[in-house]
PDB file of N, CA, C and O in Angstrom, chain B, residues numbered from 101:
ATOM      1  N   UNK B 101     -11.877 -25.799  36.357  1.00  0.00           N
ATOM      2  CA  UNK B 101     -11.873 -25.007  35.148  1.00  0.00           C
ATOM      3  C   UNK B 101     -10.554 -24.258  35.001  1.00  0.00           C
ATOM      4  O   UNK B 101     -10.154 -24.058  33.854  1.00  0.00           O
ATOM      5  N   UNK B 102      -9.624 -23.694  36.332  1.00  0.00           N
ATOM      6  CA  UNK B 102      -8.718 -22.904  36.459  1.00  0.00           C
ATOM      7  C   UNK B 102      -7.597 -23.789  35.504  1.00  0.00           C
ATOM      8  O   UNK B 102      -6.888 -23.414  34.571  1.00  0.00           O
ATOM      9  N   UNK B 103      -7.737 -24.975  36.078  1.00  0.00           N
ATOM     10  CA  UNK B 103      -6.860 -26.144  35.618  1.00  0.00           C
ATOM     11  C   UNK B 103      -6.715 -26.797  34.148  1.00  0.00           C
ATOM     12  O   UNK B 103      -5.738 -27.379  33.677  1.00  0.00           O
ATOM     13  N   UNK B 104      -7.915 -26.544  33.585  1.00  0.00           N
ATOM     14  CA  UNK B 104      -7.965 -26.487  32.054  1.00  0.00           C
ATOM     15  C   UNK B 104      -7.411 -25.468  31.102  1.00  0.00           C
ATOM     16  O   UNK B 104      -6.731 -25.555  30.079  1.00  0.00           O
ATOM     17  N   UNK B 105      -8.110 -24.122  32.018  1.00  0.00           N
ATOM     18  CA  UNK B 105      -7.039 -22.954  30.967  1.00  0.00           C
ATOM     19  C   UNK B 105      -5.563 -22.950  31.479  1.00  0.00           C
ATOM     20  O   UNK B 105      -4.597 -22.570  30.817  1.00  0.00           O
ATOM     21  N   UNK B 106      -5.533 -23.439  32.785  1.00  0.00           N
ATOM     22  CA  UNK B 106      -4.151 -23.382  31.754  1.00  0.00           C
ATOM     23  C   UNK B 106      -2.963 -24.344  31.412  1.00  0.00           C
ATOM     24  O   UNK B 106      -1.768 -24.072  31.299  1.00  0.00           O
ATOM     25  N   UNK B 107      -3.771 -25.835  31.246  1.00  0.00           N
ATOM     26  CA  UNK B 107      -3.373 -26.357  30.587  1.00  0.00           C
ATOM     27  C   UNK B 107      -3.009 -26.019  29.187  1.00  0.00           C
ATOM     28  O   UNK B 107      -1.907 -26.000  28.637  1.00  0.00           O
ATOM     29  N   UNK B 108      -4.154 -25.768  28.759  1.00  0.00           N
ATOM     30  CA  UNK B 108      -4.476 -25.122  27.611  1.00  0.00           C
ATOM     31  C   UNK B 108      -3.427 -23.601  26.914  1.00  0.00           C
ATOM     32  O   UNK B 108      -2.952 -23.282  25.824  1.00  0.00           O
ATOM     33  N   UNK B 109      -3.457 -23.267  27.724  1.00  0.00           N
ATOM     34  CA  UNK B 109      -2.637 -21.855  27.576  1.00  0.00           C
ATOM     35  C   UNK B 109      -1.309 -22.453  27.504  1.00  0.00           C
ATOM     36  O   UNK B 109      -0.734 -22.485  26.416  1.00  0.00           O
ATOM     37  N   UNK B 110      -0.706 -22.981  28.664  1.00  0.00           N
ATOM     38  CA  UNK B 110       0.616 -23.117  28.790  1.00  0.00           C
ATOM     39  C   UNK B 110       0.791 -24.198  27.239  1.00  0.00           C
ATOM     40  O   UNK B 110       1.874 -24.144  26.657  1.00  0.00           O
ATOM     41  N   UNK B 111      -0.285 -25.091  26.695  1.00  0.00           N
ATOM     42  CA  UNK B 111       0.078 -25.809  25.407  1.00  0.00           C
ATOM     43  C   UNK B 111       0.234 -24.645  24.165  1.00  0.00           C
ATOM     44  O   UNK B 111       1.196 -24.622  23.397  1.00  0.00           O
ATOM     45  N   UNK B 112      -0.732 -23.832  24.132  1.00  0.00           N
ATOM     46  CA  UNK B 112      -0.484 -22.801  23.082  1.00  0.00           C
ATOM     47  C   UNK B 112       0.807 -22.018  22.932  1.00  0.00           C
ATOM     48  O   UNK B 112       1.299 -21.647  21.866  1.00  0.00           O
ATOM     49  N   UNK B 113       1.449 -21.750  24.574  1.00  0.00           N
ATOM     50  CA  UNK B 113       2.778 -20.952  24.678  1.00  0.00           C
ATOM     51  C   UNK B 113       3.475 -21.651  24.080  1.00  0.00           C
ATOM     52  O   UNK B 113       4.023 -21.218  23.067  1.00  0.00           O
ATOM     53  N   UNK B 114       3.741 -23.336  24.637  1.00  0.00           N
ATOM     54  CA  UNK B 114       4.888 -23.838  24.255  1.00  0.00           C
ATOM     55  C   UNK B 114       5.007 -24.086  22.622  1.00  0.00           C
ATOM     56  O   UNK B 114       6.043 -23.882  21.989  1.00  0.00           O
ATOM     57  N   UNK B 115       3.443 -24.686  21.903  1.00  0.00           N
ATOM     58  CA  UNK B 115       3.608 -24.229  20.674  1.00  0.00           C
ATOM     59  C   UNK B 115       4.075 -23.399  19.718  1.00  0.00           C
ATOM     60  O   UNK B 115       4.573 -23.717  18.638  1.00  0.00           O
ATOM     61  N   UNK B 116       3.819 -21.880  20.343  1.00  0.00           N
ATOM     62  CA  UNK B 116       4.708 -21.108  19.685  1.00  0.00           C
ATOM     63  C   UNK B 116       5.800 -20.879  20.034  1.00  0.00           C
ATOM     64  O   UNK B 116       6.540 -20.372  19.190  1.00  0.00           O
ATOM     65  N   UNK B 117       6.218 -21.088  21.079  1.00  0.00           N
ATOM     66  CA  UNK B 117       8.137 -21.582  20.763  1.00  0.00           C
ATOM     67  C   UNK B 117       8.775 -22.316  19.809  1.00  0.00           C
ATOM     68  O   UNK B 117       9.810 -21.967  19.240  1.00  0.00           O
ATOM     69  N   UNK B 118       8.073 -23.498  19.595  1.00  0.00           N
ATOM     70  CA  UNK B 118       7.766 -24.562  18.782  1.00  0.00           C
ATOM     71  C   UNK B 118       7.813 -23.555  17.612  1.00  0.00           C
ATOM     72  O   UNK B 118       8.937 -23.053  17.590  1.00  0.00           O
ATOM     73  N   UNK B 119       7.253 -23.208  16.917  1.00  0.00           N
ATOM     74  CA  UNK B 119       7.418 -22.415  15.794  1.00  0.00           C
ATOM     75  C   UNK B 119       8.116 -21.374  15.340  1.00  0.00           C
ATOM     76  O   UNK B 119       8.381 -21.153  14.158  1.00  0.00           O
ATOM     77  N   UNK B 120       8.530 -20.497  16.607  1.00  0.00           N
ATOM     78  CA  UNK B 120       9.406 -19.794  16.523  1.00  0.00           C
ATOM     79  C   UNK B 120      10.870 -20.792  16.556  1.00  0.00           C
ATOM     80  O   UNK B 120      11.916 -20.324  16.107  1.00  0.00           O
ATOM     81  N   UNK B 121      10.832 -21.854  16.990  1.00  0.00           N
ATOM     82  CA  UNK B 121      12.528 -22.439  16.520  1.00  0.00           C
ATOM     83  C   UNK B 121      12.484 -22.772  15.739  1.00  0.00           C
ATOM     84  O   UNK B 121      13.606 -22.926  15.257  1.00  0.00           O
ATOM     85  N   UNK B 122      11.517 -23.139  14.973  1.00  0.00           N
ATOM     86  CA  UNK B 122      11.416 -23.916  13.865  1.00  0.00           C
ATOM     87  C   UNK B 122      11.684 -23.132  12.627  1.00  0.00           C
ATOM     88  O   UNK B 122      12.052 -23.626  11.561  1.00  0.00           O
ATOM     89  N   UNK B 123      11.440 -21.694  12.888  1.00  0.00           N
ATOM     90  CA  UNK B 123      11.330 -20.613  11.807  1.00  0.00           C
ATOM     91  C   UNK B 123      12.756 -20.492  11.878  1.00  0.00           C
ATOM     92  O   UNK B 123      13.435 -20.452  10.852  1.00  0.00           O
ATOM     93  N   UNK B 124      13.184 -20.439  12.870  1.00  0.00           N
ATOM     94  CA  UNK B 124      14.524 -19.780  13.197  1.00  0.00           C
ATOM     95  C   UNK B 124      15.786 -21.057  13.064  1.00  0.00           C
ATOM     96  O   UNK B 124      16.998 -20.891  13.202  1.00  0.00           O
ATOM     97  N   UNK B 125      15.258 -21.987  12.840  1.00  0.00           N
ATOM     98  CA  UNK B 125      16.024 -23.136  12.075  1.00  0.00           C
ATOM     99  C   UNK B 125      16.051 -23.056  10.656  1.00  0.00           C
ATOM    100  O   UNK B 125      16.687 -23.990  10.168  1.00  0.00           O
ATOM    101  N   UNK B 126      15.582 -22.266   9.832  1.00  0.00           N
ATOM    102  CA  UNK B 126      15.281 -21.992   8.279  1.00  0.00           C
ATOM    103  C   UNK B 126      16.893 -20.996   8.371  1.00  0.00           C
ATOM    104  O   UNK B 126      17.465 -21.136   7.291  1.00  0.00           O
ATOM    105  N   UNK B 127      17.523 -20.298   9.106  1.00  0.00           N
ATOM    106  CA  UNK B 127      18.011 -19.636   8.840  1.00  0.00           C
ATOM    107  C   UNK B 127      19.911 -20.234   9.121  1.00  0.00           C
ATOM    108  O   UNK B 127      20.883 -19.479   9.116  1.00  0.00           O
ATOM    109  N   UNK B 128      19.938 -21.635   9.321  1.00  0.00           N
ATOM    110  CA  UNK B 128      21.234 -22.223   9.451  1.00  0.00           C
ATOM    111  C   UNK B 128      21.096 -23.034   8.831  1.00  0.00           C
ATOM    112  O   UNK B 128      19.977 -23.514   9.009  1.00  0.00           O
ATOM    113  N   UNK B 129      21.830 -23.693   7.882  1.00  0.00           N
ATOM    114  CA  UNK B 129      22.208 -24.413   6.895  1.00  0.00           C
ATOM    115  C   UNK B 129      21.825 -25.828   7.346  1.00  0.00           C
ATOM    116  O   UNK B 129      22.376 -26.047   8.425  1.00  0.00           O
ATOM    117  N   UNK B 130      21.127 -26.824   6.954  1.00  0.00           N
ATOM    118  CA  UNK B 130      21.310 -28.090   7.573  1.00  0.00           C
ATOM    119  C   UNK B 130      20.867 -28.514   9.268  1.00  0.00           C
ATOM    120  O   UNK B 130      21.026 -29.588   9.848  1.00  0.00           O
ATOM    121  N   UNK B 131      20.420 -27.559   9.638  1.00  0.00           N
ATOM    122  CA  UNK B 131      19.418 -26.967  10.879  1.00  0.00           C
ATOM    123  C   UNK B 131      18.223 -28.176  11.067  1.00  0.00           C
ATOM    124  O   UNK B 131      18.016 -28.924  12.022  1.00  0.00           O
ATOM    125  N   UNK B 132      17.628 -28.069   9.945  1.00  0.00           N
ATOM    126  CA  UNK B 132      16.405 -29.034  10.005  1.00  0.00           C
ATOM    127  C   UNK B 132      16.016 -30.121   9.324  1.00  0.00           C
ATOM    128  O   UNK B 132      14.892 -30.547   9.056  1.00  0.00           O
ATOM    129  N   UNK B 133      17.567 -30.685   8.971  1.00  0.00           N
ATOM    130  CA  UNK B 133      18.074 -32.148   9.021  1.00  0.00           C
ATOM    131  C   UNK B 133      18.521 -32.658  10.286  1.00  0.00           C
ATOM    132  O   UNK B 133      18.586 -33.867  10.507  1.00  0.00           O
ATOM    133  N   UNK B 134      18.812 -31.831  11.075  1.00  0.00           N
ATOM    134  CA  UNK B 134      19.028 -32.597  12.849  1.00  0.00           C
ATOM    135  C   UNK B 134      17.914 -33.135  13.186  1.00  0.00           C
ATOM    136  O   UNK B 134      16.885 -33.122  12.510  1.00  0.00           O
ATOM    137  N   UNK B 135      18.074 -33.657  14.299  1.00  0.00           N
ATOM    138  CA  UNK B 135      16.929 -34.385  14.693  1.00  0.00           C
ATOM    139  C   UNK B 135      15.927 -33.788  15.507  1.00  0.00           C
ATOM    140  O   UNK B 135      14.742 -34.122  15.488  1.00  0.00           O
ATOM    141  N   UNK B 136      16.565 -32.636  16.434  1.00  0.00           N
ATOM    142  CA  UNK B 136      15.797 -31.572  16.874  1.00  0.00           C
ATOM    143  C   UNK B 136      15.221 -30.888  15.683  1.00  0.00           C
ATOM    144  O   UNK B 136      14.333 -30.220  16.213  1.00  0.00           O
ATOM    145  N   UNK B 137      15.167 -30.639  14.427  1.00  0.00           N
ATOM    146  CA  UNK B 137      14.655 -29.821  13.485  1.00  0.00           C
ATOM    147  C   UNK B 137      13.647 -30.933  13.074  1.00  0.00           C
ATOM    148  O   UNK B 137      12.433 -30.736  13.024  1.00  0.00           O
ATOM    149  N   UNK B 138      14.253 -32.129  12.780  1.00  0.00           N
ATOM    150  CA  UNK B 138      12.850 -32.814  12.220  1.00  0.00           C
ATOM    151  C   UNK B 138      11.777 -33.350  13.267  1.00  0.00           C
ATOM    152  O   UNK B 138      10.731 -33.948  13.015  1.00  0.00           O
ATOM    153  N   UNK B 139      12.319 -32.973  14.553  1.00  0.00           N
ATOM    154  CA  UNK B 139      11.243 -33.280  15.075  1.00  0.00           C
ATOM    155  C   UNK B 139      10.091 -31.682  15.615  1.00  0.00           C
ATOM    156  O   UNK B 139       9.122 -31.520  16.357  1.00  0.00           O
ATOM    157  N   UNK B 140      10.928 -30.826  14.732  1.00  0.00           N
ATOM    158  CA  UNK B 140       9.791 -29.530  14.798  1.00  0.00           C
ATOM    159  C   UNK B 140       8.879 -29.681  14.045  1.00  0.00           C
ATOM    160  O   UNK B 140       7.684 -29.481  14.261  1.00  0.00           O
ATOM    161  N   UNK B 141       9.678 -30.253  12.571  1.00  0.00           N
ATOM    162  CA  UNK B 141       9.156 -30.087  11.598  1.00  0.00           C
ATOM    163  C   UNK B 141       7.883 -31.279  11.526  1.00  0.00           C
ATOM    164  O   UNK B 141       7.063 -31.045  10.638  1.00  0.00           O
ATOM    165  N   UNK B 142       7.762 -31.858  11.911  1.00  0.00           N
ATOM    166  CA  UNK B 142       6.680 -33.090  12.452  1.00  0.00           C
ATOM    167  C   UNK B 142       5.683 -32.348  12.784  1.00  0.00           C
ATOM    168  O   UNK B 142       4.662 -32.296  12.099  1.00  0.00           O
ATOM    169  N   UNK B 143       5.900 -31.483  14.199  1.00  0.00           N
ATOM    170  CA  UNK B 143       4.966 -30.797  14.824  1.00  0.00           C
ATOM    171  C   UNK B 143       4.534 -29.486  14.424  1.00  0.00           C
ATOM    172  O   UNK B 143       3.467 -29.029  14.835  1.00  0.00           O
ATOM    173  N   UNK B 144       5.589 -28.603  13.346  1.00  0.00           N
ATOM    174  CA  UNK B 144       4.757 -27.686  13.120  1.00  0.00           C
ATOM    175  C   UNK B 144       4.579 -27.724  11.483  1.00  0.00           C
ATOM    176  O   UNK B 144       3.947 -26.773  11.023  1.00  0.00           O
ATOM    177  N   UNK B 145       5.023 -28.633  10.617  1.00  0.00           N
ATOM    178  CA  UNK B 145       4.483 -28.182   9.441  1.00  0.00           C
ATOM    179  C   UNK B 145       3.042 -28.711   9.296  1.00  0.00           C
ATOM    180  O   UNK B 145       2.346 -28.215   8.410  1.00  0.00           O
ATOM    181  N   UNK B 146       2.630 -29.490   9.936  1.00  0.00           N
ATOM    182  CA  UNK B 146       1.102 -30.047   9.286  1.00  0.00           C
ATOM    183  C   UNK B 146       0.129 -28.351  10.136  1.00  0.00           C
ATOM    184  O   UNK B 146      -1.004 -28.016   9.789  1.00  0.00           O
ATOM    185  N   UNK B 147       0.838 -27.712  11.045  1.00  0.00           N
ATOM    186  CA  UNK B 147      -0.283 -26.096  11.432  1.00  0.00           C
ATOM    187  C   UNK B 147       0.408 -25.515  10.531  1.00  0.00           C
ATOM    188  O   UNK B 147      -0.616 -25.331   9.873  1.00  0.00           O
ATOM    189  N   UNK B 148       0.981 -25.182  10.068  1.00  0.00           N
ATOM    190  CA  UNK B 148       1.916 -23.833   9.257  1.00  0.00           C
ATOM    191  C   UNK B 148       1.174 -24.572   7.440  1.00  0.00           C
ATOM    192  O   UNK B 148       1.208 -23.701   6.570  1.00  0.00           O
ATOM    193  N   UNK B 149       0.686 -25.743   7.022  1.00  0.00           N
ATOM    194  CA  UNK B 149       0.677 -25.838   5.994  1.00  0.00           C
ATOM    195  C   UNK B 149      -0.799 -25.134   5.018  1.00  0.00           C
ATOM    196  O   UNK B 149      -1.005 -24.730   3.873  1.00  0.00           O
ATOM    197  N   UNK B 150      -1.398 -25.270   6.012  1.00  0.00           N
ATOM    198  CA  UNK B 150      -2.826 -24.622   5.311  1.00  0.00           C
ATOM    199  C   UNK B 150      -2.512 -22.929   5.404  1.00  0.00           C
ATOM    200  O   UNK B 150      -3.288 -22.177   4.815  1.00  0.00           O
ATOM    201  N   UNK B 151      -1.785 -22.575   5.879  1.00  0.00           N
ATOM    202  CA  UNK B 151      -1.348 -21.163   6.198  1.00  0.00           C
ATOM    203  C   UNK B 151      -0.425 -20.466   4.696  1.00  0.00           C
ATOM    204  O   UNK B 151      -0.537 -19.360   4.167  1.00  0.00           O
ATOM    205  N   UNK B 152       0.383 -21.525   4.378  1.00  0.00           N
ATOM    206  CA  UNK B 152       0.962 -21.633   3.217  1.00  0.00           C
ATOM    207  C   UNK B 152       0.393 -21.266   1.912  1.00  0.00           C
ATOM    208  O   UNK B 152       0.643 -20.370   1.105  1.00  0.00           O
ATOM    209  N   UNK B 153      -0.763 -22.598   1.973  1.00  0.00           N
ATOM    210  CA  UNK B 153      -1.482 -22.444   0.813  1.00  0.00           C
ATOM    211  C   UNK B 153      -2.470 -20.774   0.539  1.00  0.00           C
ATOM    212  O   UNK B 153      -2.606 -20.038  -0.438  1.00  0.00           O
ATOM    213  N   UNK B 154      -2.913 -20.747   1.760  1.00  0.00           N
ATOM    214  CA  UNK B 154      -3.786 -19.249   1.553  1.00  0.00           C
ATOM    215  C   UNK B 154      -2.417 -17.921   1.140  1.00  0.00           C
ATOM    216  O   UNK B 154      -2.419 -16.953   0.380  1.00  0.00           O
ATOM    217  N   UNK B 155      -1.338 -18.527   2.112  1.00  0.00           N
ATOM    218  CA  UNK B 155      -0.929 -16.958   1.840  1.00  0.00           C
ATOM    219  C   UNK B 155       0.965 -17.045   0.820  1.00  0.00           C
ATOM    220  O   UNK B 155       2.081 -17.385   1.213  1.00  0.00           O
ATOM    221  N   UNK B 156       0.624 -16.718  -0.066  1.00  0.00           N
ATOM    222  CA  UNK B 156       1.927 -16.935  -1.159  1.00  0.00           C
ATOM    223  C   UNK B 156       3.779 -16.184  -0.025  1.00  0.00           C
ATOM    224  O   UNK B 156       4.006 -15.472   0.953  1.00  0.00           O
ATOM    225  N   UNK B 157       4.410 -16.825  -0.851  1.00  0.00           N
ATOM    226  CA  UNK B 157       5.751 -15.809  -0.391  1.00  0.00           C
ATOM    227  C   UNK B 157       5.654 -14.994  -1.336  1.00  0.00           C
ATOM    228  O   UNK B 157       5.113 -14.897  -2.437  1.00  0.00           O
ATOM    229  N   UNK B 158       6.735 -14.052  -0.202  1.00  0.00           N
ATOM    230  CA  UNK B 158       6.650 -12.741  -0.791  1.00  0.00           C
ATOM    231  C   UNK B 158       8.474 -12.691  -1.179  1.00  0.00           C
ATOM    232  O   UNK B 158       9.442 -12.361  -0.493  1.00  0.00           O
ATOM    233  N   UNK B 159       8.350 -13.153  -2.499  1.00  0.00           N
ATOM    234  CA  UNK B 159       9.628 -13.578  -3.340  1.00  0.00           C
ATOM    235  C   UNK B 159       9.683 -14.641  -1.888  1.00  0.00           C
ATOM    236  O   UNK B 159       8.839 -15.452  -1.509  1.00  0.00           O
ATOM    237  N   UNK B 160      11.361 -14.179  -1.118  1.00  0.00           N
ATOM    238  CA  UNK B 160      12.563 -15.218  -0.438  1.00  0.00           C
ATOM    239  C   UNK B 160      11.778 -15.271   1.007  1.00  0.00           C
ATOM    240  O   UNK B 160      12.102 -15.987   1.956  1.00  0.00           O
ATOM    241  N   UNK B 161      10.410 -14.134   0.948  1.00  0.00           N
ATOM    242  CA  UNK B 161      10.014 -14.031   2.719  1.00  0.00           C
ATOM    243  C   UNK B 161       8.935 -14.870   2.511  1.00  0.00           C
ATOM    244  O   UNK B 161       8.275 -15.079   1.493  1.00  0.00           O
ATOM    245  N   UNK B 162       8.806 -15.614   4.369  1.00  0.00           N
ATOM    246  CA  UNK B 162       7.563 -16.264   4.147  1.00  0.00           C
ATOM    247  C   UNK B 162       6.814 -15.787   4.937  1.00  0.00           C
ATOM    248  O   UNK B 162       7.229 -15.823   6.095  1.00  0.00           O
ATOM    249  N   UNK B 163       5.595 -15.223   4.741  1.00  0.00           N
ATOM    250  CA  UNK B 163       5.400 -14.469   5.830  1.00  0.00           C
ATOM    251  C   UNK B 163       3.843 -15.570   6.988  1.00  0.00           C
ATOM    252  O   UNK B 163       3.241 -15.465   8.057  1.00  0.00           O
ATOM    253  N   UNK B 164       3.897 -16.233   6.127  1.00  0.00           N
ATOM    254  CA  UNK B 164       3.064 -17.174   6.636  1.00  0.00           C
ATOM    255  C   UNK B 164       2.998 -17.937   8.063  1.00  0.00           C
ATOM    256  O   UNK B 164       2.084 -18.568   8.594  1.00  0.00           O
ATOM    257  N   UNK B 165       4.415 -17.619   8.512  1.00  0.00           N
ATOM    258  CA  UNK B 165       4.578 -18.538   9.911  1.00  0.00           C
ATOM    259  C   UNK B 165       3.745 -16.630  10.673  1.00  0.00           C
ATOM    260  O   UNK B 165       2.620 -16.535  11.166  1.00  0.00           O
ATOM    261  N   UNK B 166       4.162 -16.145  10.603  1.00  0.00           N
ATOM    262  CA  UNK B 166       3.871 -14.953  11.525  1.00  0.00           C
ATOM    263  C   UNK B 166       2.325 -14.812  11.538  1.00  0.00           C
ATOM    264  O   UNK B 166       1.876 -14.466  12.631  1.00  0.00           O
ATOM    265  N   UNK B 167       1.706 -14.946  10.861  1.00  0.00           N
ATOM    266  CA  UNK B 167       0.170 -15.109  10.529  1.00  0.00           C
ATOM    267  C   UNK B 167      -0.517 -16.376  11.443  1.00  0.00           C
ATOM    268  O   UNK B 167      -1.494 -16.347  12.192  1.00  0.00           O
ATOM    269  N   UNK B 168       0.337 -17.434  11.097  1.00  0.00           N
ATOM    270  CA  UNK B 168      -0.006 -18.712  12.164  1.00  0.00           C
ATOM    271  C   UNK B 168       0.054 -18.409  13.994  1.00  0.00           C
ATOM    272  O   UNK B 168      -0.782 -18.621  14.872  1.00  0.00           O
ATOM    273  N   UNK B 169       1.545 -17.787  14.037  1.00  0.00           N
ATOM    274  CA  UNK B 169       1.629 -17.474  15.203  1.00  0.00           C
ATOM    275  C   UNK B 169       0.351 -16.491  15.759  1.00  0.00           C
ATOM    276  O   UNK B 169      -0.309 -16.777  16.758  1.00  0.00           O
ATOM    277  N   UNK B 170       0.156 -15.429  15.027  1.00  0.00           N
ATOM    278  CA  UNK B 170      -0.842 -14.095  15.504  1.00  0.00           C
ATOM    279  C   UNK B 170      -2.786 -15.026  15.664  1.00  0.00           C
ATOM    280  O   UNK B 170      -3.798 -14.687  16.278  1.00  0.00           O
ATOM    281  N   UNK B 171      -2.439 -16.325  14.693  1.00  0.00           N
ATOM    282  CA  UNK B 171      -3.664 -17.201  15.234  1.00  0.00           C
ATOM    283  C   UNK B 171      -3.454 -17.718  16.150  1.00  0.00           C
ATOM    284  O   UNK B 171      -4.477 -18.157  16.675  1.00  0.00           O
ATOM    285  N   UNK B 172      -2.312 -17.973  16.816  1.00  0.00           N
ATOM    286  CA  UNK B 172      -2.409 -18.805  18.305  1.00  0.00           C
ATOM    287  C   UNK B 172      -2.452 -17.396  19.346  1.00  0.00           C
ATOM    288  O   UNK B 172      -3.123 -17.528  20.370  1.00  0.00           O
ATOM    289  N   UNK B 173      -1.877 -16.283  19.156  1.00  0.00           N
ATOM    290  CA  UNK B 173      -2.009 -15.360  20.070  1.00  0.00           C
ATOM    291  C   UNK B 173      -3.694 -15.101  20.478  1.00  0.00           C
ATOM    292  O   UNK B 173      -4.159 -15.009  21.613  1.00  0.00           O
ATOM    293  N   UNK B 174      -4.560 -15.003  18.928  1.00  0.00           N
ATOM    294  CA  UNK B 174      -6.043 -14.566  19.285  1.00  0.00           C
ATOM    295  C   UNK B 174      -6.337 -15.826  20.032  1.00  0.00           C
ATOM    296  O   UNK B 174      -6.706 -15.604  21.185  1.00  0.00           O
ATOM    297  N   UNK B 175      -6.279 -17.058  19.702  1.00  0.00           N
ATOM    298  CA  UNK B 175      -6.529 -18.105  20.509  1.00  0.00           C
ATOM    299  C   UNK B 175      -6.480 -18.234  22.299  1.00  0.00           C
ATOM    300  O   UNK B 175      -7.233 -18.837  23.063  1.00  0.00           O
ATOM    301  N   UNK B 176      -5.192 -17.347  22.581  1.00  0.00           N
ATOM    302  CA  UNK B 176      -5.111 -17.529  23.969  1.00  0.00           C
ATOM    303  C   UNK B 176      -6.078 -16.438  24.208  1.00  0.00           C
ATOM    304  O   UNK B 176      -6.851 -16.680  25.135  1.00  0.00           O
ATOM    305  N   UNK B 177      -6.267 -15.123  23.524  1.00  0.00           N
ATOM    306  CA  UNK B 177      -6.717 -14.119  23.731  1.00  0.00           C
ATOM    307  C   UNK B 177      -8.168 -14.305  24.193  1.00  0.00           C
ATOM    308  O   UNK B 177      -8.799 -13.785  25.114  1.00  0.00           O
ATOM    309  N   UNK B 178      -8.511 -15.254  23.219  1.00  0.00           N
ATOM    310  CA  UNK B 178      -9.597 -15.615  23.271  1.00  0.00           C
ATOM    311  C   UNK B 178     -10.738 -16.858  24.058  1.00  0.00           C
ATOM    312  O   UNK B 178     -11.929 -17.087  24.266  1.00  0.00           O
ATOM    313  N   UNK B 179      -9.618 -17.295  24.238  1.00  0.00           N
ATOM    314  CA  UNK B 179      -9.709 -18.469  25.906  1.00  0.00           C
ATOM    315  C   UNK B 179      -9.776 -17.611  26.977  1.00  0.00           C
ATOM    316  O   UNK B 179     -10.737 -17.846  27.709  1.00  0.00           O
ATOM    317  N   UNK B 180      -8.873 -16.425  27.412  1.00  0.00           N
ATOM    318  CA  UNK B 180      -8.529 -15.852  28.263  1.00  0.00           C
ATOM    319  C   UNK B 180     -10.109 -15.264  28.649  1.00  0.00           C
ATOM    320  O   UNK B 180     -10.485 -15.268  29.822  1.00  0.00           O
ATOM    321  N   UNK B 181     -10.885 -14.818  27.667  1.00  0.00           N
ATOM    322  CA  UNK B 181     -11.966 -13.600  27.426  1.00  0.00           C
ATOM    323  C   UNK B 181     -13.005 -14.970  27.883  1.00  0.00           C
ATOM    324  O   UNK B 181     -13.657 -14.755  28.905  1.00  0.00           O
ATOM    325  N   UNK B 182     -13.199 -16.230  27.280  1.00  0.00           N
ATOM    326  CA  UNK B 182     -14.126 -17.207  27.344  1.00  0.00           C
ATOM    327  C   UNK B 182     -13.917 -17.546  29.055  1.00  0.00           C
ATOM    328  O   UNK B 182     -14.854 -17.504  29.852  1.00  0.00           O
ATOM    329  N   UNK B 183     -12.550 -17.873  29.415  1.00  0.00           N
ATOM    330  CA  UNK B 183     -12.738 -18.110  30.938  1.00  0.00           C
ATOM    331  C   UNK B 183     -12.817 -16.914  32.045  1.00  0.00           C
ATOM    332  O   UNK B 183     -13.019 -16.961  33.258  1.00  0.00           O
ATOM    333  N   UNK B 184     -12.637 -16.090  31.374  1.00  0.00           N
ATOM    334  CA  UNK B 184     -13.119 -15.035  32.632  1.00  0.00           C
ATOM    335  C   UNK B 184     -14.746 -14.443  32.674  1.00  0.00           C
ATOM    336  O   UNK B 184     -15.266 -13.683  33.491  1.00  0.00           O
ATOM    337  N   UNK B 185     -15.282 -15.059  31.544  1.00  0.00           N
ATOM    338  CA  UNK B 185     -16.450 -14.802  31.846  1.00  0.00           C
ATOM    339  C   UNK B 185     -16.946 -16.119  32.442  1.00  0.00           C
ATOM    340  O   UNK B 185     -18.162 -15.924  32.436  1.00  0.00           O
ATOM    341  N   UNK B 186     -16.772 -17.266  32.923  1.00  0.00           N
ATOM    342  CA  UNK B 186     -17.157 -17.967  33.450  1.00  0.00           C
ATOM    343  C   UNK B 186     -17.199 -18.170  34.737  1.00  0.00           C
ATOM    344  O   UNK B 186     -17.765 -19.166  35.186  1.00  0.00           O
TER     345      UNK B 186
END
């Protein structure tokens, strides 16, 4: 069981790295036409897109990736709480 969370965990961490470069590729010109960018963009726009639709920009901000991320945080939070009671 030890071995599942943290599989599990360590996949959620690296995900949000994953999103945090990906966000942080929005902010250099031509960033996520590389091939490292499109291959974020593979992996994180199909989670970041339903996130989109619920939550509008705010004008030039998006605040939508930060909302996605704070769902993978309760996620570990919440694995963490599920395997220690086991």
């Amino acid at each position: 069981m030890d071995l599942l969370f943290t599989l599990l965990y360590y996949a959620i961490q690296f995900y949000t790295f994953a999103l945090i470069a990906y966000i942080l590729l929005s902010w250099f010109p031509g960033a996520r036409e590389s091939s490292f960018g499109e291959f974020l963009g593979r992996i994180c726009e199909p989670y970041l897109e339903p996130f989109r639709k619920i939550i509008p920009p705010l004008g030039m901000i998006d605040i939508s990736p930060i909302v996605a991320i704070l769902v993978l945080r309760f996620a570990i939070n919440g694995l963490t709480v599920l395997f220690s009671m086991l």
